[in-house]
C-alpha positions as CSV (number, residue, x, y, z in Angstrom):
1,X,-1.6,11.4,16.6
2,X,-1.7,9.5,13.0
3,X,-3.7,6.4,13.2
4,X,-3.4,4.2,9.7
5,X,-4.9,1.2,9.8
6,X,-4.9,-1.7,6.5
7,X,-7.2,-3.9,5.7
8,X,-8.5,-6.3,2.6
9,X,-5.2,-8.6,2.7
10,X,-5.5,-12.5,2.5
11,X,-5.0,-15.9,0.4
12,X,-5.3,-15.7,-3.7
13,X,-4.4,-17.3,-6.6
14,X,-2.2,-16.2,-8.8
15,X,-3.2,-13.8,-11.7
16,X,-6.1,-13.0,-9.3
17,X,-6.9,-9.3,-7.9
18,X,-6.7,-7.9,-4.2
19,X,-7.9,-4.4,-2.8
20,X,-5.7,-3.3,-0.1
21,X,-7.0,-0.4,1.8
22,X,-5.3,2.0,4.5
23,X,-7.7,4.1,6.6
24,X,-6.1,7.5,8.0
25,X,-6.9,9.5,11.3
26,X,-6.4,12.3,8.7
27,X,-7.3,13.6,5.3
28,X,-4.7,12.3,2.7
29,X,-4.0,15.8,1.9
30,X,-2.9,16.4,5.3
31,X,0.3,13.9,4.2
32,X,3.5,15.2,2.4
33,X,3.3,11.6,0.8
34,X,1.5,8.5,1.5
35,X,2.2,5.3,0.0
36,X,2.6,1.4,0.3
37,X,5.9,-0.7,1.2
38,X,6.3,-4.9,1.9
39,X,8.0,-7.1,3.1
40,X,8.6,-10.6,2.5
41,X,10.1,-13.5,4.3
42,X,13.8,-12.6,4.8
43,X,14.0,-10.1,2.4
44,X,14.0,-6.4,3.7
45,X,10.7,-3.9,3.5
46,X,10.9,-2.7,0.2
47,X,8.7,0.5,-1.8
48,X,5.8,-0.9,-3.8
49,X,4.0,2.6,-4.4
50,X,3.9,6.4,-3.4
51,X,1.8,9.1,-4.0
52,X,2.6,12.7,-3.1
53,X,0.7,15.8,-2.4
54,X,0.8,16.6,-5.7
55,X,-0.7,13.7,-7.2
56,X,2.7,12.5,-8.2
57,X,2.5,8.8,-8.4
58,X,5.1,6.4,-8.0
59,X,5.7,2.5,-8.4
60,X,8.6,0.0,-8.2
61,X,9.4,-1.5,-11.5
62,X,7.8,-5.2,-10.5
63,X,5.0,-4.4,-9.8
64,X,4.4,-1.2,-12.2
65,X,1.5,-1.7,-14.8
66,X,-0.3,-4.1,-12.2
67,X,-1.0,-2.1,-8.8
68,X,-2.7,1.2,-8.9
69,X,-2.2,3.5,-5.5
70,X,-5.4,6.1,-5.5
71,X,-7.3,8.3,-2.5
72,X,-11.1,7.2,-2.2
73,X,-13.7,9.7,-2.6
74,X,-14.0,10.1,1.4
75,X,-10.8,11.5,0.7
76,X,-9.3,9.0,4.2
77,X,-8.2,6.2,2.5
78,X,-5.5,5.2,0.3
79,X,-6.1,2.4,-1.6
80,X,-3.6,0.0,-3.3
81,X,-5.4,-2.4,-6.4
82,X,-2.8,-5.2,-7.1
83,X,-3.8,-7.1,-10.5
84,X,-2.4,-10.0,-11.6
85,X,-0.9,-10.6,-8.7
86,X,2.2,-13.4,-9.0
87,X,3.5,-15.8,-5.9
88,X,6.5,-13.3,-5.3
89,X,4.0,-10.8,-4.3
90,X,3.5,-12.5,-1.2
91,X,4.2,-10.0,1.4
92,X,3.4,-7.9,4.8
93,X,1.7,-4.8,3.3
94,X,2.4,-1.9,5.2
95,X,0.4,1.9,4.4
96,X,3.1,4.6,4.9
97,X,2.2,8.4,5.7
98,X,5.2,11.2,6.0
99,X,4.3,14.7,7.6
100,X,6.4,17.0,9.1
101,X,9.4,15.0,8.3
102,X,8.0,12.3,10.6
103,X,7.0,8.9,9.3
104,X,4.0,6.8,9.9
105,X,3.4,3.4,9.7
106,X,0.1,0.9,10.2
107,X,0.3,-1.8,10.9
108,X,0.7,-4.3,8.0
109,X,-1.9,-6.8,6.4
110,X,-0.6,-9.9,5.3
111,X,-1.4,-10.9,1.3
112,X,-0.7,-14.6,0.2
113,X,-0.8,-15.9,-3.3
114,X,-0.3,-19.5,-4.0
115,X,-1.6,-21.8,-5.9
């Protein structure tokens, strides 16, 4: 069974920096795809970032040029580094894993930014 858990969500400021990480039961190589969705108050989840098997990477066009999704060097965590991050950012961050046509989810960790 896949196991993803999040952590390193919480309150900033904006134009402050967050370090989301997802911890898998599994090698990231194990995963078709892995990646990072959100969702906000009353608005429905949404794709932030994905990264394939292939090292494809892939971000929505708000937040492109600010987050960066990578693999750690233990090679069982994805990692999401938000930059800059803005007050419509606030979300529920949720890590994402697809194998065999089946998709994962964690659980979510909540990120904040207010002023």
């Amino acid at each position: 069974q896949v196991q993803l858990v999040e952590s390193g969500g919480g309150l900033v400021q904006p134009g402050e920096s967050l370090r989301l990480s997802c911890a898998a039961s599994r090698t990231i190589g194990d995963f078709s795809a892995m990646g990072w969705y959100r969702q906000a108050p009353g608005k429905e989840r949404e794709l932030v970032a994905q990264r394939s098997i292939t090292g494809n990477k892939k971000y929505s066009s708000v937040v492109k040029g600010r987050f960066t999704i990578s693999g750690d060097s233990t090679g069982k965590t994805l990692i999401l580094a938000m930059n800059s991050l803005r007050v419509e950012d606030t979300a529920v961050y949720y890590c994402v894993a697809l194998q065999n046509l089946i998709t994962y989810w964690g659980q979510g960790t909540q990120v904040t930014v207010s002023s």
